[in-house]
C-alpha positions, 0 to 999 in steps of 0.5 A, a space after each residue: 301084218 299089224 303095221 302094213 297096208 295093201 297097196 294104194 289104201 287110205 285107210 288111216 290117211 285123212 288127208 288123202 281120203 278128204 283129197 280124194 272125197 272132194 275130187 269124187 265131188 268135184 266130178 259129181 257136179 262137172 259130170 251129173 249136176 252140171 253137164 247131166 241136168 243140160 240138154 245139150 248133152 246126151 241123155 245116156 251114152 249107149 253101149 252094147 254089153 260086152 263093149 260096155 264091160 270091156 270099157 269099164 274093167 268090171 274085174 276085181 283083183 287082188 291088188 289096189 288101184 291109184 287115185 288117179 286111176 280109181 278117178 278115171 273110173 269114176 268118170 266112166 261109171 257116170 259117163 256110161 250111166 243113163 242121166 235121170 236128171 237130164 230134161 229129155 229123160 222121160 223114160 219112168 215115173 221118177 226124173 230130176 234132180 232136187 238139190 236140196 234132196 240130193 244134199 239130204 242124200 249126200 249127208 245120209 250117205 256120209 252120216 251111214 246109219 240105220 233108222 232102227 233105234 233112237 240110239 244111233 239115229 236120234 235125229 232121224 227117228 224123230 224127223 220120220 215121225 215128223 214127216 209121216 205126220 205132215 204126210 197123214 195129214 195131207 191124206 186127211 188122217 189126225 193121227 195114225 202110223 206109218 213107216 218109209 220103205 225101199 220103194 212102193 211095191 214094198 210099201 204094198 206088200 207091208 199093207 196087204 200083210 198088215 191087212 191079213 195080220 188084223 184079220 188073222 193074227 195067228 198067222 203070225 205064229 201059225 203061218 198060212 196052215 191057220 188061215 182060209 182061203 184068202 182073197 184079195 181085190 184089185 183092178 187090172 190097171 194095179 202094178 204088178 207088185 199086187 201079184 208079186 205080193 200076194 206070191 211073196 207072202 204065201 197067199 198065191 197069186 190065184 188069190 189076186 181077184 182081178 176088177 173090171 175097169 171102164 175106158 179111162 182104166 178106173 175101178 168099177 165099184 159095182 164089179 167089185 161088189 159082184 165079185 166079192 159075192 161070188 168069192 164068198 159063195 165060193 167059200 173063199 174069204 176077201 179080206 182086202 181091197 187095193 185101189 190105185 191112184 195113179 195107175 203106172 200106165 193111163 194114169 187113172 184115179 180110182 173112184 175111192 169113195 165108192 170103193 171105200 163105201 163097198 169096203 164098210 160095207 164088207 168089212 175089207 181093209 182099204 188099200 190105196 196105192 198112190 205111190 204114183 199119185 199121191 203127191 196130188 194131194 198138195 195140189 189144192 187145184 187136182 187133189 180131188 182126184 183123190 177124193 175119199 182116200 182118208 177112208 182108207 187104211 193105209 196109203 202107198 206114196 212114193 215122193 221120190 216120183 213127183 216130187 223128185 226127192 230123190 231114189 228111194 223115198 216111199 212112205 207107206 201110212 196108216 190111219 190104225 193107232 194100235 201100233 199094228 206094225 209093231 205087233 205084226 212085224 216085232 220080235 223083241 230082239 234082245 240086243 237091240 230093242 232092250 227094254 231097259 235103256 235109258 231113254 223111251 223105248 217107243 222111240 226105237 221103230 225098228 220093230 215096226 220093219 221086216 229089215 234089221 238095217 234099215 237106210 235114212 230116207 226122210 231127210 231128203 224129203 225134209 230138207 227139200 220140204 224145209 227149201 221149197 216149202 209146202 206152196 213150192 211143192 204145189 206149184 212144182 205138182 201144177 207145174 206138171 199138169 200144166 206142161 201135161 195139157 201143153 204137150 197135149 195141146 201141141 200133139 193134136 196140132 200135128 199131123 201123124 200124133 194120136 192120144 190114147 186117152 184124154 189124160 187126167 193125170 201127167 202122163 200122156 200116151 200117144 201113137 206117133 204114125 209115121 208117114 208110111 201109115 198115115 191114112 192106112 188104119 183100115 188096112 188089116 195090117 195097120 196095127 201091126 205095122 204101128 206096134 212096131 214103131 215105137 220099139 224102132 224110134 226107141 232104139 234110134 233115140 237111146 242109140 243118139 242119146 237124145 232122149 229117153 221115152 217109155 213105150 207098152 202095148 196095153 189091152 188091144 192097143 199096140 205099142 204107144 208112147 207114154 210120157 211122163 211129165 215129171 222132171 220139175 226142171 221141164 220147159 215148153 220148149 222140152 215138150 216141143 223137143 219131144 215132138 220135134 225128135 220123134 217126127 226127125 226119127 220117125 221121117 222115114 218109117 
């Protein structure tokens, strides 16, 4: 058995595994660089699921497959795949393709290591480090912490259990038996990872206080302060806040200094989820939405969304300098964190994570920040808001378009009102006849594979479009693309 293989296996021939490697590549360029980045091609190539299935032979079986064979699958995979780096793809807050993250990427992958010690990621523990400094001082801070998580519901959850482990460090060993009731704030714009958080962690979803918001989805300061009065008359304990900059839906920008300044008054560690929006802060001409954010204790910022560094890059920073994510998270692992070793044993972060294995996601950032440079990065976020008051521009000039809100951010959401219900919305049935358009168009724009566009109903609004201006390879000529093709869609609604 020693001297045999399983048929079609490359294991141990070099060769034909570079072989293989650079025809797996060759396809990624023809397939996704190339043909997914052009908008002439379809955004996605849509199937039903048992079609779907059939067309790409999901079974696994005992007996291997030829090059060739293994190939053609390949090619399938990305065929019936949805492009995100496609133009027309509007669909979530993440799109594009930045090649100089994606070869980041492509290194990380082939190099096939793990951020937890100095000893087998010496190259990527130091350009962390690197990166989240550059990242804390666009926040403000000088010094602090920080650490890059699987994505920015993580990085909120890190912070809240952060928050209450500063507060209670017993409950580290005690659990939630040693603690009061806790409670925690947030508005009702937060993303729902707040809710899934404080489930996750023990606290309850009940111990989630929901915040009023004004028309545009902002925070309201004086409600927080009223509701954390009534939490402690209660007998309950508030021991965070979360903020949003960047809300998933409106785009709305919390008012963070007023909150910060009910935070000192109370004593609550300050939570900023600017997963969405925190790449603003390179923008010297928007970065006053985020105004008082560096009185924060720790800030969500996911650069894989508007900078387009590439699925998953999410960095979670923090202004403590008491190594709080180690004394939190660490268990001293004997046979990987040895105290003995040859080199500084600070240099090993993988007790500041709840992962053991943890992936690489600085490099992509890093080496895309070393390409376009911190002037290349600001002009992209520009470029964004830019586009976003064009598309807003040219709505407003055509008949059967109505925004939801003037955007202060780059995502726009609108109604598109087809013919039929042009001129009706007195009519008792108006919005429910409206509600039901975007799910149509939507399924007539995947099923073409012409573009991709996110749709949610939200408060007493029905279903509208939201829009997100994030692609930095957008044009004008996308935003009347969009416009163009709702209306060819919708024409007979």
């Amino acid at each position: 058995m020693a001297d045999s293989k399983p048929l079609f296996s490359l294991d141990g021939d070099p060769v034909a595994a570079e072989a293989l490697l650079r025809d797996v590549f060759g396809i990624v360029v023809d397939e996704v660089i190339r043909k997914g980045t052009s908008a002439s091609e379809k955004v996605c190539e849509w199937k039903e699921p048992e079609e779907l299935k059939r067309l790409l032979d999901l079974e696994l079986r005992s007996q291997g497959e030829a090059p060739e064979q293994i190939l053609a699958r390949c090619r399938a995979v990305i065929r019936y795949s949805v492009k995100t780096c496609h133009p027309h793809f509007f669909n979530q807050l993440f799109s594009g393709l930045d090649p100089h993250s994606l070869a980041g990427r492509v290194i990380t992958e082939s190099l096939n290591t793990s951020q937890y010690t100095y000893e087998i990621a010496p190259v990527f523990v130091l350009m962390e480090e690197e990166v989240l400094k550059k990242l804390r001082a666009l926040v403000g801070w000088s010094s602090g912490d920080g650490v890059f998580c699987p994505g920015g519901s993580i990085s909120n959850m890190y912070a809240m259990n952060l928050a209450r482990y500063q507060r209670y460090p017993d409950c580290k060993q005690r659990g939630l038996q040693g603690l009061p009731p806790l409670v925690l704030f947030t508005s009702k714009e937060c993303h729902y990872s707040i809710k899934k958080g404080a489930a996750f962690l023990g606290l309850g979803t009940d111990s989630v206080w929901i915040v009023k918001t004004d028309e545009r989805g902002k925070m309201m300061p004086e409600d927080l302060e009223r509701q954390i009065s009534v939490a402690e008359a209660e007998g309950a304990v508030p021991f965070l806040v979360s903020a949003t900059s960047g809300t998933t839906v409106l785009g709305a920008f919390d008012p963070l200094e007023a909150i910060a300044d009910v935070c000192q008054r109370h004593g609550l560690w300050l939570h900023v989820d600017a997963a969405w929006g925190g790449s603003v802060l390179l923008s010297q001409t928007h970065r006053h939405l985020l105004d008082g954010i560096q009185r924060a204790d720790s800030v969500a910022w996911n650069p894989h969304k508007l900078l387009a560094a590439g699925l998953q890059c999410s960095a979670l920073l923090l202004r403590d300098t008491s190594n709080l994510l180690r004394r939190c998270h660490g268990s001293q692992a004997s046979y990987l964190f040895q105290q003995d070793k040859f080199y500084d044993v600070a240099l090993d972060t993988g007790d500041k994570v709840v992962q053991c294995g943890r992936r690489v996601d600085c490099l992509k950032l890093w080496l895309m920040w070393k390409a376009q440079g911190g002037q290349g990065l600001e002009w992209r976020v520009d470029r964004a808001f830019a586009l976003a008051w064009y598309l807003v521009e040219e709505l407003k000039k055509r008949e059967g378009f109505e925004l939801v809100i003037e955007p202060e951010f780059v995502n726009v959401c609108f109604w598109f009102v087809p013919p039929s219900l042009r001129g009706k919305q007195e009519n008792p049935d108006y919005s429910e006849r409206l509600a039901k358009v975007a799910p149509v168009l939507k399924e007539r724009m995947v099923k073409e594979g012409s573009m991709m566009i996110g749709y949610q109903p939200h408060g007493t609004r029905c279903n509208f479009f939201r829009m997100v201006v994030a692609n930095p390879a957008l044009t004008r000529a996308d935003m009347d693309f969009l416009l163009n093709e709702l209306e060819r869609l919708g024409q007979d609604l």
